[in-house]
C-alpha positions as CSV (number, residue, x, y, z in Angstrom):
1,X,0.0,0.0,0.0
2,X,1.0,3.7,-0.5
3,X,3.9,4.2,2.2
4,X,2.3,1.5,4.4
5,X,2.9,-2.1,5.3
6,X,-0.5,-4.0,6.2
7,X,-0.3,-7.2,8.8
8,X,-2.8,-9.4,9.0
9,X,-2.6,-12.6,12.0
10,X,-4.2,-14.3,14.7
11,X,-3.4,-16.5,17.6
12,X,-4.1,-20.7,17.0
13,X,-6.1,-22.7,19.5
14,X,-7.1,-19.8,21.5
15,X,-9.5,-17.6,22.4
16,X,-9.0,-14.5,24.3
17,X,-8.7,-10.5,24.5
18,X,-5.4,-8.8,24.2
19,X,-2.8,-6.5,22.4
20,X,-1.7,-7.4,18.6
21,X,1.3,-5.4,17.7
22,X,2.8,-5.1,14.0
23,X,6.9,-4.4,13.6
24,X,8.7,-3.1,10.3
25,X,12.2,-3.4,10.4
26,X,14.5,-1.6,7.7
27,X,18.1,-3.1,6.6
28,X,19.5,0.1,8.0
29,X,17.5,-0.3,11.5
30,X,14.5,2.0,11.3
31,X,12.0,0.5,13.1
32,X,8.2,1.4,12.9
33,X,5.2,-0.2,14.9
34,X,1.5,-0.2,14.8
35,X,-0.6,-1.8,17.8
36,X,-4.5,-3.0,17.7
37,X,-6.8,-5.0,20.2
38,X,-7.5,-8.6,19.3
39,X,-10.8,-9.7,18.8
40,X,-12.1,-13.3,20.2
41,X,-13.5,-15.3,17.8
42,X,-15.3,-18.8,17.8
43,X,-11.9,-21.0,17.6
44,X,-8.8,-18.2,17.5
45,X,-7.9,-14.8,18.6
46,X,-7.6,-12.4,15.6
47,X,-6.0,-9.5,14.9
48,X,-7.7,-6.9,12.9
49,X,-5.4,-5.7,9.9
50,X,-2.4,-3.3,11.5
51,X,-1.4,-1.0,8.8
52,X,2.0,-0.2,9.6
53,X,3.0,3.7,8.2
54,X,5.6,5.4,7.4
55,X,7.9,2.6,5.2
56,X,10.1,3.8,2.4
57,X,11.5,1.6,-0.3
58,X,13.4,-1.2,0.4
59,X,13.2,-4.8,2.5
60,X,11.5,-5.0,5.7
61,X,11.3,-7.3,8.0
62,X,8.1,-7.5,9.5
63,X,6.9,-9.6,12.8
64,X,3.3,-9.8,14.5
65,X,3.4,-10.0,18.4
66,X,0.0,-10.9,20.2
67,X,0.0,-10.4,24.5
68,X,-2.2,-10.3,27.6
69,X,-1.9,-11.4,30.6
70,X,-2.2,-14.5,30.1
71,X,-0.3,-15.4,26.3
72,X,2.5,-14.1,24.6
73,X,4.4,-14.6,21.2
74,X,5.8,-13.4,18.1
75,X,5.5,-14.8,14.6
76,X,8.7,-15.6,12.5
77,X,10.1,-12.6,10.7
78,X,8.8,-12.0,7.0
79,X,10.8,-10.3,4.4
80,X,8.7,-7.4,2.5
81,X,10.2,-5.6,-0.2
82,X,8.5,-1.9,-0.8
83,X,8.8,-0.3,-3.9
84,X,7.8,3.4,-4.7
């Protein structure tokens, strides 16, 4: 998308409320994130779409991180190449 970077994920084999949080990495560091409450549904926890702003051309790696109280993890990093 125009100067954005749109995440979509949820959380396997369970159900719950908590925080879903997008990260963009840049090969030279830059690091931009976008955060969103997860929504319960009838088997997973999902995570609305994060758009993720700001990106400028080039590879990013980009990681989904879902947390309450209760759960915690973070996806394997993707590699997402931006063009202008």
């Amino acid at each position: 998308m125009n100067g954005g970077i749109e995440v979509r994920s949820f959380v396997a084999d369970y159900i719950g409320e908590g925080t879903c949080t997008a990260t963009a990495v840049a090969e030279d560091g830059t690091k931009l994130t976008a955060e969103r409450d997860a929504k319960p549904d009838a088997t997973t926890t999902v995570c609305p779409p994060i758009m993720i702003e700001g990106v400028t051309a080039g590879t990013w790696k980009v990681t989904a991180t879902f947390q309450n109280s209760e759960r915690a993890g973070t996806s394997a990093p993707e590699s997402v190449e931006v063009h202008e």
